[in-house]
C-alpha positions as CSV (number, residue, x, y, z in Angstrom):
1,X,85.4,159.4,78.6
2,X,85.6,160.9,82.0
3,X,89.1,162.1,81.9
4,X,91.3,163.0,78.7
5,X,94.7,162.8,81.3
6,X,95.6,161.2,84.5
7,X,98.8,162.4,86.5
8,X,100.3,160.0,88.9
9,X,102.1,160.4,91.7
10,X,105.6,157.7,91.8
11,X,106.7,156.4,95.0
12,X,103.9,155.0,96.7
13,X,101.3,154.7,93.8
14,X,102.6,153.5,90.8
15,X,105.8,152.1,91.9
16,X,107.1,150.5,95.3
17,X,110.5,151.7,95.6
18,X,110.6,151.7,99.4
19,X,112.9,148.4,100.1
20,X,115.9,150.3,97.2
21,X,115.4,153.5,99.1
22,X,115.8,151.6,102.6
23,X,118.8,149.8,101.4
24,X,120.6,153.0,100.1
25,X,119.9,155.0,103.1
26,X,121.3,152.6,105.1
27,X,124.5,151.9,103.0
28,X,124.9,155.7,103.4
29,X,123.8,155.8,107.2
30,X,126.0,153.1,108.1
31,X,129.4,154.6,106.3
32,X,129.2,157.4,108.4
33,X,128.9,155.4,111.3
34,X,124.9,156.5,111.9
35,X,121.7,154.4,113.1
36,X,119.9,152.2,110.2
37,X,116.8,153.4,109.9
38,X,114.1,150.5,109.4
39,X,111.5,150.4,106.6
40,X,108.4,152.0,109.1
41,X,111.1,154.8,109.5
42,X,111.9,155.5,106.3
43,X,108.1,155.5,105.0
44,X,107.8,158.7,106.9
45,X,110.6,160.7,105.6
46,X,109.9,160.4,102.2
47,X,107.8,162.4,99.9
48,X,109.3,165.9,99.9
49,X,112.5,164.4,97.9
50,X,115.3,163.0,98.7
51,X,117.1,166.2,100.5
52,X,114.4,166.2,103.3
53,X,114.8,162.8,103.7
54,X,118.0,162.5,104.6
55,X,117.9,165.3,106.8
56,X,115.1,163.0,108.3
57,X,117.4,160.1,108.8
58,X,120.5,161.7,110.2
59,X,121.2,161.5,113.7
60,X,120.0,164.3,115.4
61,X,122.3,166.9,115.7
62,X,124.3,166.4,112.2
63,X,125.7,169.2,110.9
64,X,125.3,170.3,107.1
65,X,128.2,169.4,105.4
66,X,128.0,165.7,106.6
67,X,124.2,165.9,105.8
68,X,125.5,166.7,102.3
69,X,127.8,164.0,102.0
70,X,125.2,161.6,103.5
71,X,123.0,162.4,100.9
72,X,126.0,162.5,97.5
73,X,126.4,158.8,99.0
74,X,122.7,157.8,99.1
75,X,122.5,159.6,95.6
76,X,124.9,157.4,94.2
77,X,124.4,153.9,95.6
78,X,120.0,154.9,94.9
79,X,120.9,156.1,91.1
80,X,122.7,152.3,90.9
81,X,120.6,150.0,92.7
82,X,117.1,151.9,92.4
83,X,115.6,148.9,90.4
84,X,117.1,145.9,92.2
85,X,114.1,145.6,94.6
86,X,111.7,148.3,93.3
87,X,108.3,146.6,91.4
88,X,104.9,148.4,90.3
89,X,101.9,147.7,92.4
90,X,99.9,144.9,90.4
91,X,97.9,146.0,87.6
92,X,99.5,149.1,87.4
93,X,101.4,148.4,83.6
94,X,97.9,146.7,82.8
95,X,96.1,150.1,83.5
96,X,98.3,152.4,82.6
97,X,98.5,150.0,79.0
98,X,94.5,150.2,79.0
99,X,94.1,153.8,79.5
100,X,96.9,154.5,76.5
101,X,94.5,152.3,74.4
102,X,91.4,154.3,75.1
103,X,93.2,157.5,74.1
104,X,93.5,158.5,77.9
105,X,97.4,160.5,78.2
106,X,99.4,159.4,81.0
107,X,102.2,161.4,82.9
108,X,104.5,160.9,86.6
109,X,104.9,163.8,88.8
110,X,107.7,163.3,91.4
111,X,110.2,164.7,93.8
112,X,112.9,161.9,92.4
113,X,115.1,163.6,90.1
114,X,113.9,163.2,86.5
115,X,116.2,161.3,85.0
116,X,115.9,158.8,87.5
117,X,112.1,159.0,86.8
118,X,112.8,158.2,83.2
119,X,114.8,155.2,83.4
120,X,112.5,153.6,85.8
121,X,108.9,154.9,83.7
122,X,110.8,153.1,80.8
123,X,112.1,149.8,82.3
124,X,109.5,149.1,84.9
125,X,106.3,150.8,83.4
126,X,106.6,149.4,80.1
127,X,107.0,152.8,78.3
128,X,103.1,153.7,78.6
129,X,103.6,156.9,80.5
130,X,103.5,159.7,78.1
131,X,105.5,162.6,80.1
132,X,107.5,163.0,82.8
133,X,108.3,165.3,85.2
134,X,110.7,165.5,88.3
135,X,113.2,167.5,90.5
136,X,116.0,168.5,89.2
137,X,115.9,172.6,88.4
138,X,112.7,173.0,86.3
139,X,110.1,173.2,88.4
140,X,110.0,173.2,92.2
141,X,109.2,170.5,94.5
142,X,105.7,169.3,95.0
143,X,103.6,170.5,96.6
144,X,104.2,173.8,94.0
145,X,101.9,172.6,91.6
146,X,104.3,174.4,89.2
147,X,105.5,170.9,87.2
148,X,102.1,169.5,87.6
149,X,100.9,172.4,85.6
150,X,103.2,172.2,83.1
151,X,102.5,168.3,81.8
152,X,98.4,170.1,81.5
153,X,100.4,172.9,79.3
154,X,102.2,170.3,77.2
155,X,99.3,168.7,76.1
156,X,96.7,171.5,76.4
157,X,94.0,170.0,78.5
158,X,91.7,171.7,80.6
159,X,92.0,171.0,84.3
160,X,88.3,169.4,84.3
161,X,89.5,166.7,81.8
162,X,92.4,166.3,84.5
163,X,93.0,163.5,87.4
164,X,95.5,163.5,89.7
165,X,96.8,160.2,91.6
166,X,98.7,160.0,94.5
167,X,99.1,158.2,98.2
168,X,100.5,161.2,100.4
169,X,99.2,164.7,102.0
170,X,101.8,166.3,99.5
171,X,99.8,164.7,97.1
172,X,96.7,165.8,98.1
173,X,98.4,169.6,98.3
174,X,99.8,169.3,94.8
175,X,96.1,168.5,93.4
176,X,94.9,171.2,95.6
177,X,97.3,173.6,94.4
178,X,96.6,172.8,90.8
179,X,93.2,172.9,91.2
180,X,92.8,169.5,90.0
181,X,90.6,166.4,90.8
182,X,92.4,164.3,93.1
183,X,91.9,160.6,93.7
184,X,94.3,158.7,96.3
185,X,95.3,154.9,96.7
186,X,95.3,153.3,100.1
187,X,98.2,150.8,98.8
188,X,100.5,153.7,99.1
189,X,103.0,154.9,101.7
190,X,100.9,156.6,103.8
191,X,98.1,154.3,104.2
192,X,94.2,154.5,104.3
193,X,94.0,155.4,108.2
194,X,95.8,158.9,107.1
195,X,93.8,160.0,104.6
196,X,90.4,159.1,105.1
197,X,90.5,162.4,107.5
198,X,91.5,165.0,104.7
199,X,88.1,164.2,103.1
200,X,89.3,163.0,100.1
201,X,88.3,160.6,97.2
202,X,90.5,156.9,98.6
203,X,90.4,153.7,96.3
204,X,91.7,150.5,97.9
205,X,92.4,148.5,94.8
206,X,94.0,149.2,91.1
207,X,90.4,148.1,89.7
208,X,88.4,150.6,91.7
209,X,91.0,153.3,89.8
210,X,90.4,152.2,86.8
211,X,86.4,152.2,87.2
212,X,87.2,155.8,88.9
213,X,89.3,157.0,85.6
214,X,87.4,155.6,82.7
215,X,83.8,156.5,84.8
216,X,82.9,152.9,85.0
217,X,81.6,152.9,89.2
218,X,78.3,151.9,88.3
219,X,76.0,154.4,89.2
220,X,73.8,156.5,87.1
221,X,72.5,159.6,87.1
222,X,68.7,160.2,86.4
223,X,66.0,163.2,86.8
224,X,64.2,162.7,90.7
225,X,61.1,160.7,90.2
226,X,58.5,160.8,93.1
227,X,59.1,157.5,94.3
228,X,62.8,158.9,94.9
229,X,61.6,160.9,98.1
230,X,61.4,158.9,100.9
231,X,65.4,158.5,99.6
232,X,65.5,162.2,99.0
233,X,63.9,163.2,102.7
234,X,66.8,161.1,104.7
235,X,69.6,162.5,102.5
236,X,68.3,166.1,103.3
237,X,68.5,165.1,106.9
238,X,71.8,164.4,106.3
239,X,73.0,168.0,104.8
240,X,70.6,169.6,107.6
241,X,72.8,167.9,110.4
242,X,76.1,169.5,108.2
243,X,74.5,172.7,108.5
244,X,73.4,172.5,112.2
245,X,76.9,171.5,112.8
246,X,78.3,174.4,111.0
247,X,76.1,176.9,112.3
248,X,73.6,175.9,114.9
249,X,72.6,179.3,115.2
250,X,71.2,179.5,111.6
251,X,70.0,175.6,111.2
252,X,67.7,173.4,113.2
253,X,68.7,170.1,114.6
254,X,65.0,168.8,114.0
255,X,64.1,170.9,111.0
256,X,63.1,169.5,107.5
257,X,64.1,171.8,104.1
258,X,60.9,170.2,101.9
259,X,57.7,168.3,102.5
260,X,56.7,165.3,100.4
261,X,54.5,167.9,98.7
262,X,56.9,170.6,98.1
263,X,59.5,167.5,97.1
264,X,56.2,166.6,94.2
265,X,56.3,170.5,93.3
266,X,59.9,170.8,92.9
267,X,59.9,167.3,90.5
268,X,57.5,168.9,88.1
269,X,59.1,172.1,87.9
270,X,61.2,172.1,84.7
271,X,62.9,175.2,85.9
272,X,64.1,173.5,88.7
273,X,65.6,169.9,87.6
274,X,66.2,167.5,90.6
275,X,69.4,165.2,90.1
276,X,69.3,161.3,91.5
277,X,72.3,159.3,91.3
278,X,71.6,155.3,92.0
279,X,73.6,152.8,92.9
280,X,73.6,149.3,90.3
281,X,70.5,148.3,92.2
282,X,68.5,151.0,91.7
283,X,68.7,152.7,95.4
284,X,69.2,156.0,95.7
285,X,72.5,157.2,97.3
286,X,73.0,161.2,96.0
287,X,70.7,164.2,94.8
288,X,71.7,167.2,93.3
289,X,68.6,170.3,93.7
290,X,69.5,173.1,91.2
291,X,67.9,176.3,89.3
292,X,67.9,177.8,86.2
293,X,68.7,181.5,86.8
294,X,69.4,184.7,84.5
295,X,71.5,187.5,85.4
296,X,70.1,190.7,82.8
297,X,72.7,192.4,80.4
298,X,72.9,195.8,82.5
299,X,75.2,198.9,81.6
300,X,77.9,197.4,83.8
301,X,77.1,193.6,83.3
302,X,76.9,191.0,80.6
303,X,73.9,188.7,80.8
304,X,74.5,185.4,81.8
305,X,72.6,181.9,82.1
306,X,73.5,180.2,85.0
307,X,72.5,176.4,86.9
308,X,72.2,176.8,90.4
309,X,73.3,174.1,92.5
310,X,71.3,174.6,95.6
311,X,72.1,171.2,96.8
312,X,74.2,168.1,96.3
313,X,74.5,165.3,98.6
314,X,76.3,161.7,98.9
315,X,74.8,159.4,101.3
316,X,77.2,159.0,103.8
317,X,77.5,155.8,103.0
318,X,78.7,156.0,99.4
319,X,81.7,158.5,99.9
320,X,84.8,158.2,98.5
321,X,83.2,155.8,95.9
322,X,83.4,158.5,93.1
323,X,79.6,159.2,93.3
324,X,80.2,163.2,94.2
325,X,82.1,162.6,90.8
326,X,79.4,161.4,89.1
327,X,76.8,163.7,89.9
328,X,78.4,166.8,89.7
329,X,79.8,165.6,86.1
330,X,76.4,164.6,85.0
331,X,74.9,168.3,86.3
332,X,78.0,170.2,84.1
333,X,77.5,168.5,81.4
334,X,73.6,168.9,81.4
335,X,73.9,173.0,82.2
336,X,76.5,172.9,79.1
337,X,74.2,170.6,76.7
338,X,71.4,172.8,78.0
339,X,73.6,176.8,77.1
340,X,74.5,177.9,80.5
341,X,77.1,180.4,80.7
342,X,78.1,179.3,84.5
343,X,77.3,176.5,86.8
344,X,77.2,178.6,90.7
345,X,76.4,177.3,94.3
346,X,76.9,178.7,97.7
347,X,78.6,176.8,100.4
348,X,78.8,177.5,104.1
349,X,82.2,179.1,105.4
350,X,81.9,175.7,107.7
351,X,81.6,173.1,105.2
352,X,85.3,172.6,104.4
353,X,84.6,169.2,102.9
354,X,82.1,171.1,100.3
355,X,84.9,173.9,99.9
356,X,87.4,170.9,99.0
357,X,85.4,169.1,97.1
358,X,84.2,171.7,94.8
359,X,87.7,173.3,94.4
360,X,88.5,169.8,93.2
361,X,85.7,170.0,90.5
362,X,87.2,173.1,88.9
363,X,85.2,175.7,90.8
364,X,86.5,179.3,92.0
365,X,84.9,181.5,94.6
366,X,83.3,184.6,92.9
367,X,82.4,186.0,95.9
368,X,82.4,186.2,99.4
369,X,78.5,186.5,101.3
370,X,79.9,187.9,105.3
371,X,77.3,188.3,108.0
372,X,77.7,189.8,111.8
373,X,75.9,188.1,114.3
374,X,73.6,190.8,116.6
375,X,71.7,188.3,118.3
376,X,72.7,185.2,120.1
């Protein structure tokens, strides 16, 4: 099982609540003699609770106290009518039903206050979510990643075992600040066309979650055989062009990192196991180079055994599919079968997409590797 708990996000990725929070807004707009906002609108003030969004929605120059008694109003006509309109996205019960059967723990994370949350978890999500959390003193707003943390606490999983889902930026800060693995759902709020940029992990459909949660994408991971390096050569090509980009002083536009031959040498070297992930049909879409190393017991050090990444790539192609997922998963769990103490890489200061993406996996810097140009 590729995760032991999954963390979703509410409004915008389990549940569609915007026509109930349009429809309050508006009573409360409307009784104090303000502009309705339209649906559009209201999809962009929400997701930093409900304060902010009513201070969103106000005409512009409202003062504080009738900001306040804009927002007691919308409080009270949303905590009545929050389930006239409000529906999950399809499939949602069904997967959130499936992943309690395959022993996967469930929780909500939201800005809505939490006894909101609760009613509508219980009524609307068929009572599968196993904890909730939400605004209303504990913790602070998301993106703190304060009450996110806790629902790992409560059920004393380790942040590697963890996904987080959501369909916002403030989502993708919450995971961020957590230091969890994110995944984020184009049906949301916020839409596809927003987050594809942040260089994060997007599903379009409830089914391509579920094969993201339970590990079901359909790629494998295998050892590099040669007939993988014509494949491997034109994904190398691919990382070289990062790294030009990054730092064309260092990097080659034309260059090439291995041979064919070398590619053979490296293959045969047990010391240095060469990663392939494929695609159903057998095609080669990600590699992931690494290196058994050994750091010596000194007087000041402990010995350690450590797998060194010294490369993983996704064919451009593939991204967002889950296969960075795969690969990397595969590689841990093959340096902890194998008695590593660490699994280490190096990526360029550039590569912020790298930086995020291995953040997301559970990795911390350990160091920092600074260099002064003296030569143009």
């Amino acid at each position: 099982m590729r995760y032991e708990l999954v963390i979703f996000d509410l409004d915008g990725t389990t549940l569609n609540t915007i026509d109930d929070l349009t429809d309050a807004l508006n009573i409360a707009l409307r009784t104090f003699g303000m502009p309705e906002r339209t649906k559009t609108e209201v999809l962009s003030f929400v997701g930093n609770g409900i304060r902010k969004m009513v201070e969103r929605a106000v005409a512009a120059g409202t003062d504080e106290e009738t900001a306040d008694s804009v927002c007691a109003l919308f409080r009270e006509n949303y905590g009545t009518h929050c389930m006239d309109k409000t529906v999950p996205y399809a499939g949602i019960p069904e997967l959130l039903r499936e992943l309690k059967e395959n022993g996967v723990r469930t929780a909500i994370s939201s800005n809505k206050d939490e006894r909101l949350v609760e009613r509508m978890c219980d009524k609307l999500l068929n009572g599968c979510v196993d904890t909730v959390v939400g605004s209303g003193g504990r913790y602070p707003r998301k993106p703190d990643p304060a009450g996110t943390l806790s629902i790992l606490e409560k059920w004393n999983v380790p942040k590697d075992r963890v996904l987080y889902v959501g369909d916002s930026a403030v989502d993708v800060k919450t995971a961020e600040n957590a230091g969890l693995q994110g995944v984020f759902v184009s049906w949301g709020f916020v839409g596809k066309e927003k987050l594809i940029p942040l260089g994060i992990p997007v599903v379009d459909t409830v089914n391509d979650l579920r094969s993201y949660i339970l590990g079901e994408c359909g790629y494998t991971v295998r050892r590099a055989e040669n007939k993988d390096i014509p494949a491997i050569l034109a994904l190398l090509a691919q990382v070289l062009a990062v790294h030009h980009r990054a730092r064309p002083d260092l990097f080659k536009a034309d260059g090439a990192k291995y041979t064919t031959a070398q590619l053979e040498e490296l293959i045969r070297d047990g010391n240095r196991p060469v990663f392939v992930c494929c695609r159903p049909d057998g095609t080669v879409c990600g590699h992931c180079f690494t290196e058994w190393m050994q750091e010596n017991e000194t007087d000041a050090k402990y010995a350690r055994r450590q797998l060194y990444i010294d490369d993983l790539c996704v064919d451009a192609r593939e991204r967002r599919k889950g296969v960075g997922e795969t690969l990397y998963g595969f590689v841990r769990n093959y340096a902890i079968k194998e008695g590593a103490d660490d699994l280490t890489l190096h990526v360029w200061e550039g590569n912020t997409s790298a930086i995020g993406f291995y953040g997301r996996m559970g990795m911390r810097v350990r160091y920092y590797c600074m260099d002064e140009k003296l030569k143009n």
